[in-house]
Every structure is written in structure tokens, then in C-alpha cells.
MARVOPA-285887 format. One record per residue: residue number from 0; y, z, x of N, C-alpha, C in turn. Coordinates in steps of 0.05 Angstrom, whole numbers, plus 5000, padded with zeros to 4 digits. Each point is the difference from the previous one (the first is absolute). Layout:
<rs>
  pos   n_Y   n_Z   n_X  ca_Y  ca_Z  ca_X   c_Y   c_Z   c_X
  NUM     Y     Z     X     Y     Z     X     Y     Z     X
...
</rs>
This chain:
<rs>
  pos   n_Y   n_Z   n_X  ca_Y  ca_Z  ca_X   c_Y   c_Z   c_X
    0  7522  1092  3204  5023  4983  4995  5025  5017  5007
    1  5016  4988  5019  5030  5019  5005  5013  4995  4979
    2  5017  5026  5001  5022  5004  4976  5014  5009  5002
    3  5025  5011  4995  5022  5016  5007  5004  5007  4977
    4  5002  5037  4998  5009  5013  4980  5025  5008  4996
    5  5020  4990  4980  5030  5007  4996  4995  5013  4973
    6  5028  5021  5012  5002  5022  4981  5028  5003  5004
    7  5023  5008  4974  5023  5000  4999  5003  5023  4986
    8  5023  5018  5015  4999  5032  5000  5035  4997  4987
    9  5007  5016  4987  5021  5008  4996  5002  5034  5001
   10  5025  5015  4997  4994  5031  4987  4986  5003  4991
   11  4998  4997  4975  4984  5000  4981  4963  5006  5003
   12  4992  4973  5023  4977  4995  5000  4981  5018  5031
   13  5022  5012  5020  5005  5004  5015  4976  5028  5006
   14  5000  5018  4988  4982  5019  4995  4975  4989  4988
   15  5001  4987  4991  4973  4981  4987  4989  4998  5019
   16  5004  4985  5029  4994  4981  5017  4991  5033  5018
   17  5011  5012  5007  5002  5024  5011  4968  5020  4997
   18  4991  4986  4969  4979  5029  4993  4981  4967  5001
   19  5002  4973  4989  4986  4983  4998  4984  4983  5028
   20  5020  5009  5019  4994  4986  5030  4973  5017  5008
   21  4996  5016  4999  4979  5024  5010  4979  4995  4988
   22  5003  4989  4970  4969  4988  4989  4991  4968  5006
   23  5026  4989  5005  4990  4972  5007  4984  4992  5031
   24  5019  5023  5019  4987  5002  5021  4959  5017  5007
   25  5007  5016  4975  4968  5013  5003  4977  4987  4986
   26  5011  4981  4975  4977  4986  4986  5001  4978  4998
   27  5030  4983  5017  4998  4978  4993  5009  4987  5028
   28  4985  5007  5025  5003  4996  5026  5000  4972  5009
   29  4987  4977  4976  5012  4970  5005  5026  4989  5003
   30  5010  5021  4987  5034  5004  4986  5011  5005  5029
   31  4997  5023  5008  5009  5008  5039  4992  4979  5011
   32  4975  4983  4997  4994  4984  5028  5022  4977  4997
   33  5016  4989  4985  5013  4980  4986  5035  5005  5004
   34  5015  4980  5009  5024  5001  4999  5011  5008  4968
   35  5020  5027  5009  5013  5015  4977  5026  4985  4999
   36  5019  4987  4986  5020  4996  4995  5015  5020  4977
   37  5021  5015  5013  5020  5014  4973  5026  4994  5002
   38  5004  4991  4985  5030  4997  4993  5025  5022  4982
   39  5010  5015  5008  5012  5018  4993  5025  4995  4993
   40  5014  5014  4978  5023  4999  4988  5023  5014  5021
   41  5016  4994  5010  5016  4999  5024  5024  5023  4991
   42  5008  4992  4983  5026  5009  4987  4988  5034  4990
   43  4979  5004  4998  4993  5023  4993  4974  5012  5020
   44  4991  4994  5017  4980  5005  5025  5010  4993  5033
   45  4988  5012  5012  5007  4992  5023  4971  5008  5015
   46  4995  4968  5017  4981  4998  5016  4981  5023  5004
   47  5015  5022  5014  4984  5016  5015  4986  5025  4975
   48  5016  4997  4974  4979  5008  4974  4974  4987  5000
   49  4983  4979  5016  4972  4987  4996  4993  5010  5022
   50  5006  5017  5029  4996  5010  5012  4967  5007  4999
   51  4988  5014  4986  4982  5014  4989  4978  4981  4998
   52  4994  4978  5002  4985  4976  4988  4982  5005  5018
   53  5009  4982  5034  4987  5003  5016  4974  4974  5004
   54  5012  4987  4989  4979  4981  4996  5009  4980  5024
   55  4965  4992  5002  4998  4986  5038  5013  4968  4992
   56  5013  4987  4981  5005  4981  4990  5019  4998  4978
   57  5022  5013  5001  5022  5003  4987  5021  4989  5010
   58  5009  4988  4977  5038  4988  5002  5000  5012  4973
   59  5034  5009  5004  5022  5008  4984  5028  4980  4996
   60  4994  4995  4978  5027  4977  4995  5017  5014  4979
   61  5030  4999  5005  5014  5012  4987  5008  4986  4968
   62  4998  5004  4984  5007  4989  4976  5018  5000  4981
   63  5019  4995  4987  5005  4967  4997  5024  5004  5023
   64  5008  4961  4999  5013  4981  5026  5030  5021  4985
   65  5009  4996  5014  5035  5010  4996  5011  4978  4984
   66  5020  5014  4984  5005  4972  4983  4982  4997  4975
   67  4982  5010  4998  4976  4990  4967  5003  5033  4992
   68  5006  4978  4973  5002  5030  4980  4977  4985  4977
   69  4995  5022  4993  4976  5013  4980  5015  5007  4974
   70  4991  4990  4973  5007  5018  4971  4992  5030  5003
   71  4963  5001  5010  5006  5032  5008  4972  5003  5025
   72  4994  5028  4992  4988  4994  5036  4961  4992  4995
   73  4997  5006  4976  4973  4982  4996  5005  4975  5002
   74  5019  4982  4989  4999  4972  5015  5011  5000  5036
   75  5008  5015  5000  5004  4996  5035  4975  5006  5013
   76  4984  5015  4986  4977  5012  5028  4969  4975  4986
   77  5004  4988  4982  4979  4972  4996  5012  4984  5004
   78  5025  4981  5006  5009  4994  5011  4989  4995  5038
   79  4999  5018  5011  5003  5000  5029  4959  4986  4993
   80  4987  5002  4981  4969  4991  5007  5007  4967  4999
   81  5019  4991  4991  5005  4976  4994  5011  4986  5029
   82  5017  5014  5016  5013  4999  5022  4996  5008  5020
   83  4985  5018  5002  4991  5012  5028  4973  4992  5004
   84  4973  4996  4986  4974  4985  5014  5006  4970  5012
   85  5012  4982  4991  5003  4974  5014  5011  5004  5026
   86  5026  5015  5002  5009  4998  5021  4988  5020  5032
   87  4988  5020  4982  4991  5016  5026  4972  5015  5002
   88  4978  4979  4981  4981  5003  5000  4983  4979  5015
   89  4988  5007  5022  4986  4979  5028  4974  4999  4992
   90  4978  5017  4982  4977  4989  4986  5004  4982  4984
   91  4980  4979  4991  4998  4987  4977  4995  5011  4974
   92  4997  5022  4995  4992  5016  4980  5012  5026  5004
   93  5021  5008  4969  5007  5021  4999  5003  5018  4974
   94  4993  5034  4995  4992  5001  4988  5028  5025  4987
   95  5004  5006  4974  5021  5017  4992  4982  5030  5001
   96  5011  5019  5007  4989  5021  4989  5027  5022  4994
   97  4996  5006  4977  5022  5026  4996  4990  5017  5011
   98  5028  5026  5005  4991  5026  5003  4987  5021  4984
   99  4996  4993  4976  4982  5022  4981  4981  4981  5007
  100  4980  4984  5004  4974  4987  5005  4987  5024  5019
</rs>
């Protein structure tokens, strides 16, 4: 069954994804064969920080729209799972994964 895996990185989560990408790719190689979606916090990352991924099926969407403000940045980064799978996920099925997973 196709799926697309989205994962939303901030600072914070950023080194997570960094030491967590290396295990998902060695034990969880369904995960690589599968469109990766990450959505990254904009205002505090810049694109070429996911550099490192490398994945044969990756988009990078910048997160949040200009203009949307957040109380703080845990509602901004669950937030974007609410907003970013409908619009730029092309499987019928998609799946959340954090970066400590």
C-alpha cells in the first residue's frame, strides 16, 4: 500500500532527525522506498539544513504560510500535520512520524 511519510522538523527537532534518519533508512527501508514529506519551520531553518537526508523521494515544504501566528511553536509545528498532508500529499495514505521515532 503507498504512503507518504511526513515529518515536521523545527530547531529543536532538527538533530533528532539528523541521528534518527540513519536508523529509519537501515531498519526501516519501506520507509526509503516511500515518498518522505518534511515540512520545516522557516523562520528558524533553512532548506539546505535537510541537505543530509538524501532521500530518492523527498519534498521540503517550508512552514508556516506568512501571516499565521502560533500561541507557541508546539502549536505551530502540529499545526502544519493538519495543513500540509491534504494539500501536498499525492498518495492516498499518509503516515506521521516524529523525529525521536
Amino acid at each position: 500500500m503507498p504512503f507518504t511519510t511526513v515529518v515536521g522538523v523545527d530547531f529543536r527537532t532538527l538533530q533528532q532527525l539528523k541521528m534518527s534518519h540513519v536508523t529509519w533508512r537501515k531498519y526501516a527501508p519501506e520507509l526509503w522506498a516511500r515518498p518522505l514529506l518534511i515540512f520545516y519551520d522557516h523562520k528558524v531553518l533553512s532548506e539546505c539544513e535537510l541537505d543530509f537526508l538524501e532521500h530518492p523521494q523527498l519534498t521540503t515544504l517550508p512552514w508556516p504560510p506568512d501571516g499565521c501566528n502560533y500561541a507557541n511553536q508546539r502549536e505551530k509545528m502540529l499545526s502544519g500535520f493538519v495543513h500540509v498532508p491534504p494539500r501536498f500529499v499525492t498518495t492516498r495514505w499518509w503516515m506521521k512520524l516524529d523525529t525521536d521515532a
